[in-house]
Backbone bond lengths (Angstrom), bond angles and torsions (degrees), N, CA, C in turn:
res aa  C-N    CA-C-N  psi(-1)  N-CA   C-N-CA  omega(-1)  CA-C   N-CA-C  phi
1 X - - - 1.432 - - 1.520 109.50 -
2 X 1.211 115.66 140.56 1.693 130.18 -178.73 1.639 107.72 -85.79
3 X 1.271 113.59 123.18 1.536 100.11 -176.34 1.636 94.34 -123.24
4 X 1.321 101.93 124.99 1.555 108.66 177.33 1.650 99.38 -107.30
5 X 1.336 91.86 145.39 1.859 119.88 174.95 1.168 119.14 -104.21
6 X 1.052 103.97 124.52 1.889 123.06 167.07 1.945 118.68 -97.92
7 X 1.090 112.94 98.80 1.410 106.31 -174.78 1.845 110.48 51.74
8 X 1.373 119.51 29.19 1.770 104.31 172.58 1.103 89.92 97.53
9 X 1.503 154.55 14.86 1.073 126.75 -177.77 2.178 94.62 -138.43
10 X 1.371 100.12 125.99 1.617 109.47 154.83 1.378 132.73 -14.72
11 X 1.086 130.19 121.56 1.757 114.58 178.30 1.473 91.07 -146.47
12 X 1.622 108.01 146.03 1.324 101.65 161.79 1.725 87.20 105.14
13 X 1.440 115.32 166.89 1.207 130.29 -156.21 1.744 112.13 -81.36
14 X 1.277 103.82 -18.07 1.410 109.34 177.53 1.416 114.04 -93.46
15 X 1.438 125.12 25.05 1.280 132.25 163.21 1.432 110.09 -92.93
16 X 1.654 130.10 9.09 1.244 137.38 -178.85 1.433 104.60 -115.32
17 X 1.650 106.99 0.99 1.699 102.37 176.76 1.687 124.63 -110.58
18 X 1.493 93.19 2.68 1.903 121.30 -172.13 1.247 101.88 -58.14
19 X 1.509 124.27 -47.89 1.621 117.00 -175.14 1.153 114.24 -69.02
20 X 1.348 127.51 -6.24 1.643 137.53 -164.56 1.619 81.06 -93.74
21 X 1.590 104.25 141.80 1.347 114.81 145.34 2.056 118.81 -78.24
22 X 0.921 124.72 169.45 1.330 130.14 -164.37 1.173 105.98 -57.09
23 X 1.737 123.90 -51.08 1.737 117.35 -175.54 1.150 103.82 -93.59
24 X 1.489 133.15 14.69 1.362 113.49 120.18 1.035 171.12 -138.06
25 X 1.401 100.59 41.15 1.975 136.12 131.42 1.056 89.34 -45.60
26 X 1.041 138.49 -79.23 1.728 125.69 -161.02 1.507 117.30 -42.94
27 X 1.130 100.05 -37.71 1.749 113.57 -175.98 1.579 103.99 -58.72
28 X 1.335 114.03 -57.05 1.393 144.07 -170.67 1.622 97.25 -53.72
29 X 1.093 99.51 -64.34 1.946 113.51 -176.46 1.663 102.68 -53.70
30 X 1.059 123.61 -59.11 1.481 126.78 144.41 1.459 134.99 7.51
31 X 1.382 86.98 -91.56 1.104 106.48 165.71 1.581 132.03 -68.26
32 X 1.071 111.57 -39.95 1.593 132.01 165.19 2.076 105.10 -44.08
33 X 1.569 118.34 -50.37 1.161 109.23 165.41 1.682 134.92 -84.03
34 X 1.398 91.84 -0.37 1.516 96.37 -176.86 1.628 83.33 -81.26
35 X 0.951 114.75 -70.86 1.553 136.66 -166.91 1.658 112.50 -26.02
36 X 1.594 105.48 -48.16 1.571 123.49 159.27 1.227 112.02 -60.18
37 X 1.417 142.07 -23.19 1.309 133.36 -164.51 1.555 87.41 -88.14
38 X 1.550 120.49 -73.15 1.453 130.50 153.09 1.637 113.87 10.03
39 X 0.996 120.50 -99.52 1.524 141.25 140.50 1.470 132.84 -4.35
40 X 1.582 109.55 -45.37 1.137 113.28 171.11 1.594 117.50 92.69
41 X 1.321 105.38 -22.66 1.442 129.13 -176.24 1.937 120.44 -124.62
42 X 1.243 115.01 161.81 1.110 124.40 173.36 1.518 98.20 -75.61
43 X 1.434 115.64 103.78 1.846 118.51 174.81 1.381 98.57 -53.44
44 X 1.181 108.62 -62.35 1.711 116.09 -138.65 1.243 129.64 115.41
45 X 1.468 112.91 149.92 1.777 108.35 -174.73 1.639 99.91 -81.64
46 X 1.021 151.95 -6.48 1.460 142.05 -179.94 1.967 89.26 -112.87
47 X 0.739 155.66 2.67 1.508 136.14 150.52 1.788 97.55 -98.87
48 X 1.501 132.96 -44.45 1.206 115.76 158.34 1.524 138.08 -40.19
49 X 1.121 115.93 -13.38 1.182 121.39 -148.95 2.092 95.10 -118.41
50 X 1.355 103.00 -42.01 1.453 119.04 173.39 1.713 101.52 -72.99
51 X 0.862 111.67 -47.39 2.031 112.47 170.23 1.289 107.06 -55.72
52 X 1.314 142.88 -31.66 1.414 155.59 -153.39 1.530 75.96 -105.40
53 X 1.066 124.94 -121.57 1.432 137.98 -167.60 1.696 103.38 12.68
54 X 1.433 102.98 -75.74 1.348 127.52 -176.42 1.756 124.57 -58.21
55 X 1.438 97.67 -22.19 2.102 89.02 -173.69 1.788 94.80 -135.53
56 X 1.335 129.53 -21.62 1.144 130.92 164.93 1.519 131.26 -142.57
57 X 1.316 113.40 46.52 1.725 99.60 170.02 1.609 97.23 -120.21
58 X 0.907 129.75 -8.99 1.711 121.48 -179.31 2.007 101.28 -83.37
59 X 1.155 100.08 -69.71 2.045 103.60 161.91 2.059 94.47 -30.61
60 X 0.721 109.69 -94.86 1.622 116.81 -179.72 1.659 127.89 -9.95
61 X 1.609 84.26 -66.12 1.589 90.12 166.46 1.209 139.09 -78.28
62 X 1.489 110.53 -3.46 1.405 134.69 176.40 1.539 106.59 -97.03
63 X 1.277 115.60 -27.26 1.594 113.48 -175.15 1.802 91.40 -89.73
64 X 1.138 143.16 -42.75 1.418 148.82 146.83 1.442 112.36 -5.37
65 X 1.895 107.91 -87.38 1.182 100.29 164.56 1.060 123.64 -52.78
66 X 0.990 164.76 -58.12 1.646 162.69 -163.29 1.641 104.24 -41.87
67 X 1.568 105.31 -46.69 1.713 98.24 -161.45 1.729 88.95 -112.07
68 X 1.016 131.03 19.34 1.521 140.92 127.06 1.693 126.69 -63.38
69 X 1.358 109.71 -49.72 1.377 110.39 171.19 1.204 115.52 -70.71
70 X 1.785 124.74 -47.16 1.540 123.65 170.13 1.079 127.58 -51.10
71 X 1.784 108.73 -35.31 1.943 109.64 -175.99 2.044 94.58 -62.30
72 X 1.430 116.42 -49.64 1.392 138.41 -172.22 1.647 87.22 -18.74
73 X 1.685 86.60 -90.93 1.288 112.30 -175.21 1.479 117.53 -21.61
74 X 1.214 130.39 -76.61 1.776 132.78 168.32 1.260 99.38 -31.03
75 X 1.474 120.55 -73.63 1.648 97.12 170.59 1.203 147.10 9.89
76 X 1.689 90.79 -88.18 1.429 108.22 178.62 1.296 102.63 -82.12
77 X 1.562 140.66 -4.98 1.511 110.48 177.36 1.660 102.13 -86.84
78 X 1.375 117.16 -35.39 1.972 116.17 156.03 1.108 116.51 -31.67
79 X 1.776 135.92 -35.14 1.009 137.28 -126.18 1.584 92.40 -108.43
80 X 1.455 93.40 -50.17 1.131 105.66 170.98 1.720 126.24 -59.94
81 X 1.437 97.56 -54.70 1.725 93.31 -174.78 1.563 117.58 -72.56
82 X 1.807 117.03 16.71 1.195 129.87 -174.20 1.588 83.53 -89.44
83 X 1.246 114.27 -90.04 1.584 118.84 168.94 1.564 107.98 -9.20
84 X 1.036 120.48 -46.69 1.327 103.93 -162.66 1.868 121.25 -81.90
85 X 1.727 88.09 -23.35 1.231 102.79 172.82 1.817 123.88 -75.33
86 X 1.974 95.96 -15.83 1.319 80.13 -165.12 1.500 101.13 -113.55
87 X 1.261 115.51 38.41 1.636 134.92 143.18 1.600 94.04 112.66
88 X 0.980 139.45 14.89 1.354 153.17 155.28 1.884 108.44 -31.24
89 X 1.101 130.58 155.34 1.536 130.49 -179.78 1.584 89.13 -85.11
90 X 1.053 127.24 -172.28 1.495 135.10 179.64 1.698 96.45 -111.99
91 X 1.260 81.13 130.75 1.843 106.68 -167.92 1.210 94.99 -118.62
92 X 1.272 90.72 138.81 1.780 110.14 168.70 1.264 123.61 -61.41
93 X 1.597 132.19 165.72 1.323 125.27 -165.57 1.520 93.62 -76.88
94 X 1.719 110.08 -26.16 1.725 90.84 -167.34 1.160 112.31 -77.56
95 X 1.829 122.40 -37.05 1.257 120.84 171.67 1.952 128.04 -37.94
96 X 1.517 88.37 -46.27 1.558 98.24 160.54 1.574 129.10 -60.06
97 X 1.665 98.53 -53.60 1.718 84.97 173.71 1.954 113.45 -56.99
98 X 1.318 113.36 -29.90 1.315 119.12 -174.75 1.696 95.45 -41.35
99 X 1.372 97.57 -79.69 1.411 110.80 -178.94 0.857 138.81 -37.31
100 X 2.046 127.08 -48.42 1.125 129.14 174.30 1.913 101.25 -62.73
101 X 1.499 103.02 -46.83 1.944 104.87 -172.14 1.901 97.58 -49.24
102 X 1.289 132.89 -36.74 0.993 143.17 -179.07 1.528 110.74 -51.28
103 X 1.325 106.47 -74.31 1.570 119.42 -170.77 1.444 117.96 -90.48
104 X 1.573 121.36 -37.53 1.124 124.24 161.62 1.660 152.36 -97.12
105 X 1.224 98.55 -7.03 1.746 124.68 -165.95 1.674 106.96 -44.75
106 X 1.461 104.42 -65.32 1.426 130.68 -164.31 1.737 93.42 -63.37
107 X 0.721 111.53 -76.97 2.229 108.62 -169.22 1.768 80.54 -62.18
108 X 0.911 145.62 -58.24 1.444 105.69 -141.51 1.852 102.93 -88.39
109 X 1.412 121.83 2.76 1.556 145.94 176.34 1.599 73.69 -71.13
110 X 1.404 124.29 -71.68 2.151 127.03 -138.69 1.760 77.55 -77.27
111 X 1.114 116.43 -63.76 1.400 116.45 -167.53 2.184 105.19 -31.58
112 X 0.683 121.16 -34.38 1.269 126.95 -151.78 1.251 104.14 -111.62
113 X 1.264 125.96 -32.42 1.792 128.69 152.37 2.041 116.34 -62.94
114 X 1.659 78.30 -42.43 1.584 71.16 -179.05 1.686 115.96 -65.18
115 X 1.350 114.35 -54.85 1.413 101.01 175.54 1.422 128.50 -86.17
116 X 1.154 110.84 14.13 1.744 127.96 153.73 2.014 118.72 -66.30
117 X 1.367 80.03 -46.59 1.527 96.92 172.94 1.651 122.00 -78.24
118 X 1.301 122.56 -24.78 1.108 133.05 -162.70 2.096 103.12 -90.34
């Protein structure tokens, strides 16, 4: 979608997809053509987007987090048994999540949108 600007400000139908993070616009876009096949017709991104809201984005974003917190988790238990291998005392899982949320959280959070989205 082409999004044209007026003085800094959104115009055009993809100013209803800004609060979405990227994978889920994708979800939305998704859903938006299943929904048209459904339908029979081109809905639209503001009746797509109200169908989404309403019959699948709470299921979605909850199944999201879930396999967001599990990928996390492996993480930090790698994160951890790296430390441990590389002569480190044996650290607790929380000390580790401390650490990995410390040093790694943020890139491997973008890392995981970006090729979610892609």
């Amino acid at each position: 979608m082409h999004v044209m600007t007026m003085a800094g400000l959104q115009t055009g139908p993809d100013r209803w997809l800004t609060s979405y993070d990227p994978v889920e616009r994708g979800a939305i876009l998704d859903h938006k053509y299943f929904l048209g096949i459904e339908m029979g017709f081109d809905p639209g991104l503001l009746c797509a987007i109200e169908s989404w809201e309403a019959r699948y984005a709470a299921d979605w974003r909850r199944r999201r987090l879930a396999a967001d917190w599990a990928a996390q988790w492996i993480e930090i238990e790698r994160y951890r048994d790296e430390l441990a291998r590389s002569g480190h005392r044996e650290i607790t899982l929380e000390d580790a999540a401390r650490g990995w949320i410390a040093s790694y959280a943020a890139d491997w959070r973008r890392r995981r949108t970006d090729q979610a989205s892609t």
